[in-house]
DOTI-348836 format. One line per field, with one value per residue (C-alpha): x, y, z. Coordinates in steps of 0.25 Angstrom, whole numbers. Layout:
N
u = X ...
v = Y ...
w = Z ...
// end
This chain:
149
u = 22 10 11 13 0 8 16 10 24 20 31 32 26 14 15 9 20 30 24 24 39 43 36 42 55 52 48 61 71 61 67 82 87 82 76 62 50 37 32 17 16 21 10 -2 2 1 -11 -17 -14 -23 -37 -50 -51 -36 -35 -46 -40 -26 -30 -38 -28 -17 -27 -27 -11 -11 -21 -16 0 3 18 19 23 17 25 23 27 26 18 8 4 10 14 27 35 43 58 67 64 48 43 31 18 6 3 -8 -10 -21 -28 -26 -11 -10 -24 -28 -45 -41 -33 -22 -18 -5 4 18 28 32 16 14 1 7 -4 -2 6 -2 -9 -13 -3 -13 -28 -37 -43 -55 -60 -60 -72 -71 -69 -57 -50 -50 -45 -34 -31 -28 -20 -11 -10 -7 4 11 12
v = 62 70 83 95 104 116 112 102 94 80 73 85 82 89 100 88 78 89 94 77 76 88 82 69 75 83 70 63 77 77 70 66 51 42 52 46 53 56 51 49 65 68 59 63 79 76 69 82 91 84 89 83 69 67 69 58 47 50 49 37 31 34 28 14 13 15 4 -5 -4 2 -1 8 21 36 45 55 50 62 71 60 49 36 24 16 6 7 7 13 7 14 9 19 8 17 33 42 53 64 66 80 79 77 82 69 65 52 51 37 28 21 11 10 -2 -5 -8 -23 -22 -31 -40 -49 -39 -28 -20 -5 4 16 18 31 34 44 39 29 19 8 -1 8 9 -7 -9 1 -4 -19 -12 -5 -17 -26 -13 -13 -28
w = -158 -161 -173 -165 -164 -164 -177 -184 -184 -184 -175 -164 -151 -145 -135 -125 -129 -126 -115 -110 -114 -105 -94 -95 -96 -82 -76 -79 -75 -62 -52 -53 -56 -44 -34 -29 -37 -32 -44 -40 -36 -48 -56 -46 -51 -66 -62 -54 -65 -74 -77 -78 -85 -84 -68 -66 -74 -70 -57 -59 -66 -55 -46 -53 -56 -41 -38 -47 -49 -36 -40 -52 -49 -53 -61 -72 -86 -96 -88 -85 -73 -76 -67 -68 -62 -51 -50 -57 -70 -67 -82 -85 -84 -87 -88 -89 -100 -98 -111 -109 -108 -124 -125 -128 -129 -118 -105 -109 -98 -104 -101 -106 -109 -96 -94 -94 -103 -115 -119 -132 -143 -142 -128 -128 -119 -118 -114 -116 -103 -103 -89 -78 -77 -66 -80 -82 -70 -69 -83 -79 -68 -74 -85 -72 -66 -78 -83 -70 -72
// end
């Protein structure tokens, strides 16, 4: 939790957080209990509605989950592109947030527990992204691949 700008209570969430709350909440009210979701369209239109910077590596990085963990399935996860398992269980693997979702100076690919990233007793979860190099995409796309096990 961040100090609200609008307050200066420390503990409150941002306006961002909150507006990320009330879109995850929409995502999970949706589509009722195991109806079959068009879960890429609803990832490829969060990914259109971005601007700039954002739109580019979203798409780029949809681009290399597709390549390289065909299996793992597009969804939204907060109001953002992210890839999971299938099944039912569908463990969140990686997601992308758009700097400008939190007005944040970086894009961050991250990768959440179900990722099989563990390496010794510690391994970072989250990367800034402020572009896509051929050095980048390929380092991506071995952590996609290693996260989808």
């Amino acid at each position: 939790m961040s100090a609200d700008t609008t307050t200066g209570q420390q503990g409150a969430f941002s306006a961002e957080e909150r507006a990320a709350m009330k879109e995850r909440a929409k995502e999970t009210k949706a589509r009722p209990r195991g109806a079959k979701a068009d879960t890429e369209t609803d990832c490829l239109a969060k990914i259109a509605e971005m601007e700039g910077t954002d739109r580019e590596l979203a798409e780029g990085i949809h681009a290399l989950v597709k390549a390289n963990a065909p299996e793992l399935i597009a969804k939204t996860w907060y109001g953002m592109p992210a890839y999971a398992q299938p099944g039912k269980g569908g463990k969140l693997i990686c997601f992308f947030q758009p700097a400008a979702k939190f007005k944040a100076r970086y894009a961050t690919l991250g990768f959440d527990g179900a990722a099989a990233l563990d390496d010794g007793t510690m391994w970072p979860t989250a990367f800034a992204l402020t572009e896509l190099t051929p050095d980048t995409e390929a380092r991506i796309a071995a952590l996609v691949k290693q996260a989808a096990g």
